[in-house]
Wavefront OBJ file of the C-alpha trace (Angstrom):
o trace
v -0.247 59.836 18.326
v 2.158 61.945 16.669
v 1.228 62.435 12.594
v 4.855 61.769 10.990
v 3.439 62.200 7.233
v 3.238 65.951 5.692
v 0.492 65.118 3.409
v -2.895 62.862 4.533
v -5.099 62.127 1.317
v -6.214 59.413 -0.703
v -3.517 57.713 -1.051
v -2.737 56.691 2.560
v -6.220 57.256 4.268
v -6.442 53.763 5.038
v -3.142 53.269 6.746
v -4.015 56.686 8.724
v -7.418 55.861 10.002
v -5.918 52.039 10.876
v -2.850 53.473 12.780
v -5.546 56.349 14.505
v -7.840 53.360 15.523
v -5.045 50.771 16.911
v -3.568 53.845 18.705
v -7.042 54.613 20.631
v -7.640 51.167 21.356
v -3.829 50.694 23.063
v -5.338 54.069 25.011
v -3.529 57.393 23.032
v -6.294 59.463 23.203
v -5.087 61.976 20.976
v -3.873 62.951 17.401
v -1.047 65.535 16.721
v -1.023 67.008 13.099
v 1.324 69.584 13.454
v 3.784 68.221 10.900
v 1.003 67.885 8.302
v 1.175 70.196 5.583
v -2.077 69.001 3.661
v -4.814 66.922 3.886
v -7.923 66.149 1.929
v -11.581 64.605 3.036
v -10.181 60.928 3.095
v -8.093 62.296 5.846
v -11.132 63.875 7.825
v -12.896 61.120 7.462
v -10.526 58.875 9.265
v -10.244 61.994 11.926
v -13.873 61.175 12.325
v -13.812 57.524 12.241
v -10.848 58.065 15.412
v -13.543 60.504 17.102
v -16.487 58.321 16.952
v -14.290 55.019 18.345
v -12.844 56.998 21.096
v -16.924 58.366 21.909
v -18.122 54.167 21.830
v -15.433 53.321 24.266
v -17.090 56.521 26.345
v -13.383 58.574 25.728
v -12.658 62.036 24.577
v -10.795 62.345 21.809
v -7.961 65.133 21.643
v -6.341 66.671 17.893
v -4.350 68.864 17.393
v -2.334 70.981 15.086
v -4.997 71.201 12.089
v -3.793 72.039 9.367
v -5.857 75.300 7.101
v -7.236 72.992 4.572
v -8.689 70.494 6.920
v -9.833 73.232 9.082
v -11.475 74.508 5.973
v -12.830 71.235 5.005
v -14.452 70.578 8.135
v -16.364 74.319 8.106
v -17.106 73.400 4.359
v -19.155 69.788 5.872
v -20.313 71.164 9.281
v -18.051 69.241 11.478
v -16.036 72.289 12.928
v -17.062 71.494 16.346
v -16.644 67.656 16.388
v -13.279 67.667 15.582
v -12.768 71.021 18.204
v -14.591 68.662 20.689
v -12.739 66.907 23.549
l 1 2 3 4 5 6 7 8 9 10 11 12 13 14 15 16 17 18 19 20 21 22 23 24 25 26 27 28 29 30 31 32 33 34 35 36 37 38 39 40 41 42 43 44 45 46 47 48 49 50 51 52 53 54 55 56 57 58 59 60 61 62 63 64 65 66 67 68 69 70 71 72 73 74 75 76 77 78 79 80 81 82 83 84 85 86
């Protein structure tokens, strides 16, 4: 799935992790954030919501393009390596 929107936060978390989970289910295996220019935790959070569904249906789960403060964020929680894990 190809991330259209520069910025991920609050505000559309909710329509992110939906359009994440109904893209794993119809089998896209993978997230592309290279046109995001910022995200917060709510964004993360749905990155780890897409992880875990794609790990229940026994998947690997591919992102990339992560933008610095999400890479940051995910250091800053301990989750570095879940979200580098495919």
């Amino acid at each position: 799935m190809k991330v259209t929107e520069e910025v991920l936060n609050f505000e559309n978390a909710v329509a992110f992790k939906a359009s994440l989970l109904k893209a794993i289910d119809a089998g896209d295996l993978s997230c592309d954030l290279s046109n995001v220019k910022r995200a917060d935790s709510a964004a993360l959070s749905a990155l780890l919501s897409a992880r875990r569904r794609a790990k229940a249906l026994g998947r690997d789960y591919e992102i990339r393009g992560l933008p610095s403060d999400l890479v940051t964020l995910a250091r800053l929680y301990g989750v570095t390596e879940i979200l580098a894990a495919s």
